[in-house]
DOVO-894086 format. One record per residue (C-alpha): residue number from 1; chain; x, y negated, z negated. Coordinates in Angstrom, 3 decimals, decimal comma. Layout:
REM DOVO-894086
RONU     i   ch          u          v          w
RONU   NUM    A          X          Y          Z
...
//
This chain:
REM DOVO-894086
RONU     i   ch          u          v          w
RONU     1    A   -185,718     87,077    -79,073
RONU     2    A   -184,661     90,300    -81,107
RONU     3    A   -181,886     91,834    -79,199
RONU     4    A   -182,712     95,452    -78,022
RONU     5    A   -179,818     97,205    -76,589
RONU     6    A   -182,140     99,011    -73,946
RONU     7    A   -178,841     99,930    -72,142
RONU     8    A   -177,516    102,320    -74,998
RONU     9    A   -181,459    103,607    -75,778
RONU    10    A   -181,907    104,291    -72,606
RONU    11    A   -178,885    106,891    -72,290
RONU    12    A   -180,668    108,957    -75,471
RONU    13    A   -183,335    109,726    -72,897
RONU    14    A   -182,602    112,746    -70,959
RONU    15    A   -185,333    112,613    -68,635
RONU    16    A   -184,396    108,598    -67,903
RONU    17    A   -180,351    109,873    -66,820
RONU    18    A   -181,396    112,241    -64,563
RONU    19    A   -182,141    111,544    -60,735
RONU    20    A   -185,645    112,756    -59,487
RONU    21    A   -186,158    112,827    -55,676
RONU    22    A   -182,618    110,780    -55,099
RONU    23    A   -183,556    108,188    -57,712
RONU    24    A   -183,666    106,957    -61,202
RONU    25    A   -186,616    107,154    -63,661
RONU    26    A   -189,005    104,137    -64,010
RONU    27    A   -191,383    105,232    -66,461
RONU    28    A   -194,219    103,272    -67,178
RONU    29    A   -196,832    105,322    -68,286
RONU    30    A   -196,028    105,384    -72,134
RONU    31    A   -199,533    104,683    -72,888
RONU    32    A   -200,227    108,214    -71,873
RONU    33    A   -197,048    109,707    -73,508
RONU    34    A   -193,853    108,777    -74,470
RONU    35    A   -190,334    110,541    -73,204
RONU    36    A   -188,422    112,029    -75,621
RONU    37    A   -185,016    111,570    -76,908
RONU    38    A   -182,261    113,934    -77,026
RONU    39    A   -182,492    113,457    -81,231
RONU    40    A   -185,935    114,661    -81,022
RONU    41    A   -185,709    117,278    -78,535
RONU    42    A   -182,593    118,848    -80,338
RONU    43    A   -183,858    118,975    -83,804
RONU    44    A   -186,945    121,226    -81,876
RONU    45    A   -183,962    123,683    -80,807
RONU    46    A   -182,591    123,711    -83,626
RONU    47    A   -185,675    124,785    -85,509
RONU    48    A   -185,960    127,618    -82,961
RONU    49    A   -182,693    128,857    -82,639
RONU    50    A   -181,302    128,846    -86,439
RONU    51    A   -184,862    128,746    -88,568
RONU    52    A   -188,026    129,657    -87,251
RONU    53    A   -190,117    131,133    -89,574
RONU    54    A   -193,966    130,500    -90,593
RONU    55    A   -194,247    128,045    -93,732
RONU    56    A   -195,578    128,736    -97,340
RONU    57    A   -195,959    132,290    -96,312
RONU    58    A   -192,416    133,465    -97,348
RONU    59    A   -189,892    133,795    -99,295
RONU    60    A   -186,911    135,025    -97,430
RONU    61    A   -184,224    131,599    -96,748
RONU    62    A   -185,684    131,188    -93,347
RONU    63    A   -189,624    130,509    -94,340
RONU    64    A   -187,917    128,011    -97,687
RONU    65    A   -185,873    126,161    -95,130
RONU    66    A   -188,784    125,855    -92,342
RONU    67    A   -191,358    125,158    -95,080
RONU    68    A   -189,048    122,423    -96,693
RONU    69    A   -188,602    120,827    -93,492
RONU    70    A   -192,133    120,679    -92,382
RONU    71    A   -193,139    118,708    -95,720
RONU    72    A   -190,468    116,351    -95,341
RONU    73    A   -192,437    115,715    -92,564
RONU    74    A   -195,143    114,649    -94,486
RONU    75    A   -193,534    112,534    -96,426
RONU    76    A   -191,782    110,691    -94,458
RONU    77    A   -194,895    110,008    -92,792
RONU    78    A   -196,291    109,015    -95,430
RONU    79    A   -193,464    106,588    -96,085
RONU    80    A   -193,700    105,072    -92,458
RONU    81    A   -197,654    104,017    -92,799
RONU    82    A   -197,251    103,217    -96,715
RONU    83    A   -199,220    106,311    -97,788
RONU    84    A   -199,593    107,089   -101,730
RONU    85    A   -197,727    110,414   -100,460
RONU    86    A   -197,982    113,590    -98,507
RONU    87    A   -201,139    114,383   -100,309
RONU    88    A   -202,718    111,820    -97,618
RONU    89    A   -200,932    113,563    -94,563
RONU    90    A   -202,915    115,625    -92,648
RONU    91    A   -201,391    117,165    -89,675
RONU    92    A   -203,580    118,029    -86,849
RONU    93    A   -203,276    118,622    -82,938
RONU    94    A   -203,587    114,867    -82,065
RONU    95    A   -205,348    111,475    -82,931
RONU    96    A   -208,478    113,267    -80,845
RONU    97    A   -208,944    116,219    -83,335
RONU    98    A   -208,534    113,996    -85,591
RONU    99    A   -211,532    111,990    -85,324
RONU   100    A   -213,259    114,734    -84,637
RONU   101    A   -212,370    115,726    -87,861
RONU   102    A   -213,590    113,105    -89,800
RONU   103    A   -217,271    112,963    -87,433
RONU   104    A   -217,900    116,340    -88,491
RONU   105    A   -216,718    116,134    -92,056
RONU   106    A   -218,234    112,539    -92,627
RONU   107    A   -221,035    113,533    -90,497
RONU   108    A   -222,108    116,556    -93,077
RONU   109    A   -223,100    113,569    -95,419
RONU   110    A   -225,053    111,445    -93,450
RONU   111    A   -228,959    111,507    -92,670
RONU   112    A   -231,269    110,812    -90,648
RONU   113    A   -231,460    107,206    -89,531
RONU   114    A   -227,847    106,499    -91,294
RONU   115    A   -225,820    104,092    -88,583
RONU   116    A   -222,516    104,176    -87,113
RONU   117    A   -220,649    101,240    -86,024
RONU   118    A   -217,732    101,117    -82,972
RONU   119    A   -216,895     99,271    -80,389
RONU   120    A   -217,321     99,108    -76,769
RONU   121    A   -213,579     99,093    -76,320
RONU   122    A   -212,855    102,291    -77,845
RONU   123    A   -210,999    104,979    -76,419
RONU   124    A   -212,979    108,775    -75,433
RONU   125    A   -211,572    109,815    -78,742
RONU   126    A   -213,411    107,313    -80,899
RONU   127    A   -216,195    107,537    -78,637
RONU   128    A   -217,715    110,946    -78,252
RONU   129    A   -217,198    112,505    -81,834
RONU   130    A   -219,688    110,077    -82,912
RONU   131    A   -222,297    110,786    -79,508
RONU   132    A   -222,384    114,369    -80,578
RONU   133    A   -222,666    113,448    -84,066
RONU   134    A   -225,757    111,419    -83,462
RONU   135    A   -227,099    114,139    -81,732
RONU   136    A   -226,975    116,858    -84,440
RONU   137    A   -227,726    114,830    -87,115
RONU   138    A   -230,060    112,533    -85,327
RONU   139    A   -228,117    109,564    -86,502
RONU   140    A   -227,699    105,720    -84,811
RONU   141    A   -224,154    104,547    -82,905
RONU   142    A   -224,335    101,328    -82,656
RONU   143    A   -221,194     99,157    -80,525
RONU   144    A   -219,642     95,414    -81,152
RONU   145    A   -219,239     93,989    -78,200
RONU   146    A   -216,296     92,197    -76,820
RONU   147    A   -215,706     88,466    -75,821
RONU   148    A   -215,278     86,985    -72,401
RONU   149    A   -211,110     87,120    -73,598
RONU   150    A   -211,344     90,714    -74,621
RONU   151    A   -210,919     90,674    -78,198
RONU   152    A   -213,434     92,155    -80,560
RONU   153    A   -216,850     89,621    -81,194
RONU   154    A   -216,709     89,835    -85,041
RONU   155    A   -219,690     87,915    -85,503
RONU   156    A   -221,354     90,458    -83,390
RONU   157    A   -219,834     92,550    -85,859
RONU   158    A   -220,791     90,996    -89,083
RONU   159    A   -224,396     90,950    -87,381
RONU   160    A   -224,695     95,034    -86,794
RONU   161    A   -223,425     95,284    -90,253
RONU   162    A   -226,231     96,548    -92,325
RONU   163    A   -227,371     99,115    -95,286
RONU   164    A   -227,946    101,751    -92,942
RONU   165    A   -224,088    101,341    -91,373
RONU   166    A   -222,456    104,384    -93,077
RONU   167    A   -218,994    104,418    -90,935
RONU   168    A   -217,406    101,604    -89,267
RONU   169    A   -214,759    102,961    -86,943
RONU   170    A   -212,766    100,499    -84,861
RONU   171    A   -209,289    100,915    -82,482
RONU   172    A   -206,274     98,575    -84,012
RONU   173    A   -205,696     98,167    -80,387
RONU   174    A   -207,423     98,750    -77,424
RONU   175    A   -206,108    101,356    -74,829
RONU   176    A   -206,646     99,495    -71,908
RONU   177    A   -206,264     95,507    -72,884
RONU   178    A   -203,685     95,962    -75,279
RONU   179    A   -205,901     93,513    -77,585
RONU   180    A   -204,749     94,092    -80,881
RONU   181    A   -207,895     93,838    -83,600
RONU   182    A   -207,583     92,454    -87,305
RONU   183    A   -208,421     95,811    -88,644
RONU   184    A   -207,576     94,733    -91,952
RONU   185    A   -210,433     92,191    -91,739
RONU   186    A   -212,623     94,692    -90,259
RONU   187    A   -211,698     96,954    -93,381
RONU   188    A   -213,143     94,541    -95,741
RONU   189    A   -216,134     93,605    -94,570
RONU   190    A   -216,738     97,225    -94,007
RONU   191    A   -215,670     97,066    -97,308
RONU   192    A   -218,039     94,624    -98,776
RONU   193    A   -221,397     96,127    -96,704
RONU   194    A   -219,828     99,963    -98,713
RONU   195    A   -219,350    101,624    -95,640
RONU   196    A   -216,922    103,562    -94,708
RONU   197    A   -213,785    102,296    -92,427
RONU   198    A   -211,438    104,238    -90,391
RONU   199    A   -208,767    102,327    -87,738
RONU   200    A   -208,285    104,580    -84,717
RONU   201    A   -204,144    103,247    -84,500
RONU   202    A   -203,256    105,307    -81,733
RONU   203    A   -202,430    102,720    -79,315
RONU   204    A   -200,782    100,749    -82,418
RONU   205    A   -198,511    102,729    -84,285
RONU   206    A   -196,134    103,456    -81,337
RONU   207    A   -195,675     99,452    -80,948
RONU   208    A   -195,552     97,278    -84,727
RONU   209    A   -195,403     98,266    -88,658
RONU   210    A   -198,855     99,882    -89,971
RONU   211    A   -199,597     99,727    -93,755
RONU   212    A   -202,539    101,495    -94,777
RONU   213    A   -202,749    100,140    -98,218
RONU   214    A   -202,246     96,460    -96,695
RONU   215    A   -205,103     97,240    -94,323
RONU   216    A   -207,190     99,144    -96,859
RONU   217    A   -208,301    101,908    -94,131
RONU   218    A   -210,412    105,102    -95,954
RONU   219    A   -209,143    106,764    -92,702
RONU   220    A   -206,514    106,351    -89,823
RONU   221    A   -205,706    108,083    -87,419
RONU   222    A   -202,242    108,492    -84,102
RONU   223    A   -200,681    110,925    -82,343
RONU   224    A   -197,079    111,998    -82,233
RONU   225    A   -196,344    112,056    -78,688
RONU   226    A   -197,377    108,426    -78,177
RONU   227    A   -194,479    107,740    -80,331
RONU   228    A   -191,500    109,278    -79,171
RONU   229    A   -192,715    112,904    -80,770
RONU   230    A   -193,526    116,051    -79,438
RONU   231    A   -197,223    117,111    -77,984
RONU   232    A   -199,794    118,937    -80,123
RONU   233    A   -199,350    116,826    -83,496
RONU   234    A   -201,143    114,273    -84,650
RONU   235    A   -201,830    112,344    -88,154
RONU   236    A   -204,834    111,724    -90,371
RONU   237    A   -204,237    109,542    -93,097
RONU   238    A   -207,233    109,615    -95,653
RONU   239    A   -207,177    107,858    -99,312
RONU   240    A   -206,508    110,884   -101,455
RONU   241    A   -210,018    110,633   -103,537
RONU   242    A   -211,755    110,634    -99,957
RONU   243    A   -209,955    113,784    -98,686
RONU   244    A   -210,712    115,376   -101,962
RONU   245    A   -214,352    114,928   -101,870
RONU   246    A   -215,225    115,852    -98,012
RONU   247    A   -215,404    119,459    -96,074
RONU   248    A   -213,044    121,256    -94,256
RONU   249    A   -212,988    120,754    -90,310
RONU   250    A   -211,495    123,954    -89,873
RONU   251    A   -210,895    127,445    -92,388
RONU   252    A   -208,748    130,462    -92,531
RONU   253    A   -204,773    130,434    -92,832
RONU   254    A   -203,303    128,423    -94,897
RONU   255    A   -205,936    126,510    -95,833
RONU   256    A   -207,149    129,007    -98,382
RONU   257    A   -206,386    128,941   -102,071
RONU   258    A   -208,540    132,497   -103,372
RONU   259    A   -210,380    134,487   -101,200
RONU   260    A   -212,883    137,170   -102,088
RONU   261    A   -215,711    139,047    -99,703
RONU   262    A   -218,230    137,137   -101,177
RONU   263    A   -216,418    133,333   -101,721
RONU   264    A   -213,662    131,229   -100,954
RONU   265    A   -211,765    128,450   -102,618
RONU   266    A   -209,667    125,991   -100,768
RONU   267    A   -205,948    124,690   -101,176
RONU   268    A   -204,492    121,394   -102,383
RONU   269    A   -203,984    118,563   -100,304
RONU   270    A   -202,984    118,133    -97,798
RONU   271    A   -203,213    121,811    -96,535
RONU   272    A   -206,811    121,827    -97,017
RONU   273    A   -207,481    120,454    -93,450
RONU   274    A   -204,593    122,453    -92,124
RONU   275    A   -205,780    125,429    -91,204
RONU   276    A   -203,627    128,863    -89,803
RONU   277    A   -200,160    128,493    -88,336
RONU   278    A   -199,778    124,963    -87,638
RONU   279    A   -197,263    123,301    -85,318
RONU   280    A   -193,848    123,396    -87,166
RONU   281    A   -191,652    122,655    -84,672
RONU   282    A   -194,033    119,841    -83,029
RONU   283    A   -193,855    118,292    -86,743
RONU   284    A   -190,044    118,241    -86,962
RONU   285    A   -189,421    117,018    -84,277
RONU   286    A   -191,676    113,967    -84,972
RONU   287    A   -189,936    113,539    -88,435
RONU   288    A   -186,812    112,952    -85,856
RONU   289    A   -188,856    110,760    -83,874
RONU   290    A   -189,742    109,102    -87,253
RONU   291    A   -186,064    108,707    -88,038
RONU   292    A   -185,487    106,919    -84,739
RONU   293    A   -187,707    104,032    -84,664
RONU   294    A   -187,231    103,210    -87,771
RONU   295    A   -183,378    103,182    -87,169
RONU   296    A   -184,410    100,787    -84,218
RONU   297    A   -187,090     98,873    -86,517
RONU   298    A   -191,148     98,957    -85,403
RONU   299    A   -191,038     95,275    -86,069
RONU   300    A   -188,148     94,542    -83,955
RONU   301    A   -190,082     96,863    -81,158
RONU   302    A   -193,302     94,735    -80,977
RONU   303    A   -191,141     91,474    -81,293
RONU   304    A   -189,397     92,614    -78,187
RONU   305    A   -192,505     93,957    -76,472
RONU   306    A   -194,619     90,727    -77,092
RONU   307    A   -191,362     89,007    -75,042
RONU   308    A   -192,031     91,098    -72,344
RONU   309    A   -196,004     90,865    -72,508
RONU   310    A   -195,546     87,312    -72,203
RONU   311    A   -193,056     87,773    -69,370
RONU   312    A   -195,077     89,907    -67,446
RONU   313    A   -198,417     87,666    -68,284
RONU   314    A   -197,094     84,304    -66,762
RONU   315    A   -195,452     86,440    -63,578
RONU   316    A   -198,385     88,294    -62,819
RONU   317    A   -200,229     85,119    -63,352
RONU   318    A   -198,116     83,209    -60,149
RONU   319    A   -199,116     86,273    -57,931
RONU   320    A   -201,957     85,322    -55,299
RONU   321    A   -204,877     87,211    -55,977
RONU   322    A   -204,299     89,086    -59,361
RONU   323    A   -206,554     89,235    -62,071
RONU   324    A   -205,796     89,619    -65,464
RONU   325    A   -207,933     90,996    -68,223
RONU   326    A   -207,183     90,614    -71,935
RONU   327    A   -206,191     88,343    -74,414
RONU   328    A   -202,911     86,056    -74,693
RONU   329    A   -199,730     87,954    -75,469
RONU   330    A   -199,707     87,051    -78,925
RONU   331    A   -202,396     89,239    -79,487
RONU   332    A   -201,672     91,487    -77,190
RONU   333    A   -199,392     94,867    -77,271
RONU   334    A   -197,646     95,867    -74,539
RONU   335    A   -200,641     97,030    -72,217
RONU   336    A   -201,544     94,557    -69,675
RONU   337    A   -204,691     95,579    -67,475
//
């Protein structure tokens, strides 16, 4: 087992150190949201108190030394999810807006009758995007259902997959079992029926390494605060050719390139989707975040939570009248329902 020194990471944790109602924190809800260290919660001071200032829309020191600081963002984003670069970074308010993003966007260019393919164990997010969608646009969402283990049926899958099946949008792993899916499989035979994948890796990227380029994902999507990050930011990865050649969720702000009365033109990548002020201070302080798990490595984090899945498994498993749902805790991140 990969040593964690949960001792000395624990003490980064502010919250953790502090007694509430006489006693120690035992958080467990990190599913919902993640604490915060004391690295990620002073380099949001620090952007406050010594250079707050609205990016791209200045000059003065202040606005070069936000702006500067809120693409490095990007790119280092970028670098953790093996992104082309921060032309593929799209900030937004969380994983949420972020599907809805691509349902309205993607959803401009389907028609009548066109399919969309998820599963039954998706999350809200990846859920109801795609239920309004088929209502304005009068389109079919179709669902793979799950085995008697809780992992994805992917014959089920291969079976709904069909010329009308536009956008195949999947979790990497599932919210409430934990059951990590072979979304990199999923990509190519989404690939190989031309549709159109996106991995919803919310409940993945806080938990083991994510290459998008290994996985071959048009789209993915997280959320910051899952992740050790502030609220209010999320991430939309999209290949750069695919972001090029789809609408605008949102317009106004910085999103613009020319404007006129009659017409408008919009910016380069990535601040095409960005529209007005966006959250600086939510994005550096995720680029801190971003700094710290790599420091502790992602794939030393899931090696270390699948010892503790399997810990948990075969404990809960000797208790009297427990039932567990899910698959084994090899394929399984560090949910256990």
């Amino acid at each position: 087992m990969i040593h964690l020194d949960t001792k000395k990471i624990r003490k980064d944790f502010p919250i953790l150190e502090r007694e509430h109602r006489g006693k120690k924190l035992v958080y467990f809800d990190n599913a919902a949201t993640t604490q915060k260290p004391k690295q990620v919660i002073e380099s949001i001071v620090d952007y406050y108190e010594n250079y707050n200032a609205n990016v791209h829309r200045g000059i003065n020191f202040l606005s070069h030394k936000a702006t500067g600081k809120y693409e490095e963002a990007h790119e280092k984003t970028a670098n953790l999810i093996g992104a082309t670069g921060m032309e593929e970074i799209v900030f937004t308010k969380n994983a949420t807006e972020s599907l809805n993003l691509l349902a309205y966007s993607l959803g401009n260019e389907l028609k009548e009758g066109d399919e969309v393919l998820i599963s039954v164990m998706e999350h809200h997010a990846n859920l109801v995007p795609w239920q309004e969608l088929a209502k304005r646009k009068k389109i079919k969402l179709r669902f793979t259902e799950i085995t008697k283990t809780g992992e994805l049926d992917i014959s089920d899958l291969e079976k709904k997959l069909g010329k009308k099946t536009k956008i195949v949008s999947i979790t990497q792993a599932s919210n409430i079992l934990g059951t990590i899916n072979d979304v990199r499989k999923i990509a190519g035979m989404a690939k190989d029926n031309k549709s159109i994948f996106i991995a919803d890796s919310s409940a993945a990227a806080p938990h083991m390494p994510i290459n998008v380029k290994k996985i071959n994902a048009d789209f993915l999507v997280f959320s910051a605060h899952k992740m050790l990050g502030p609220t209010g930011i999320g991430v939309l990865y999209g290949k750069q050719e695919m972001l090029e050649n789809i609408d605008p969720f949102l317009t106004g702000g910085d999103m613009i390139s020319h404007v006129t009365l009659e017409k408008s033109t919009w910016n380069n990548l990535p601040w095409k989707f960005e529209a007005g002020t966006p959250n600086i201070a939510g994005a550096i302080g995720f680029s801190t975040a971003i700094d710290y798990l790599k420091k502790i490595g992602l794939e030393n984090i899931h090696k270390h939570e699948n010892k503790l899945v399997e810990y948990g498994l075969k404990t809960l498993n000797e208790i009297e009248g427990i039932e567990l749902y899910g698959p084994g805790a090899e394929k399984r991140a560090g949910i256990i329902s």
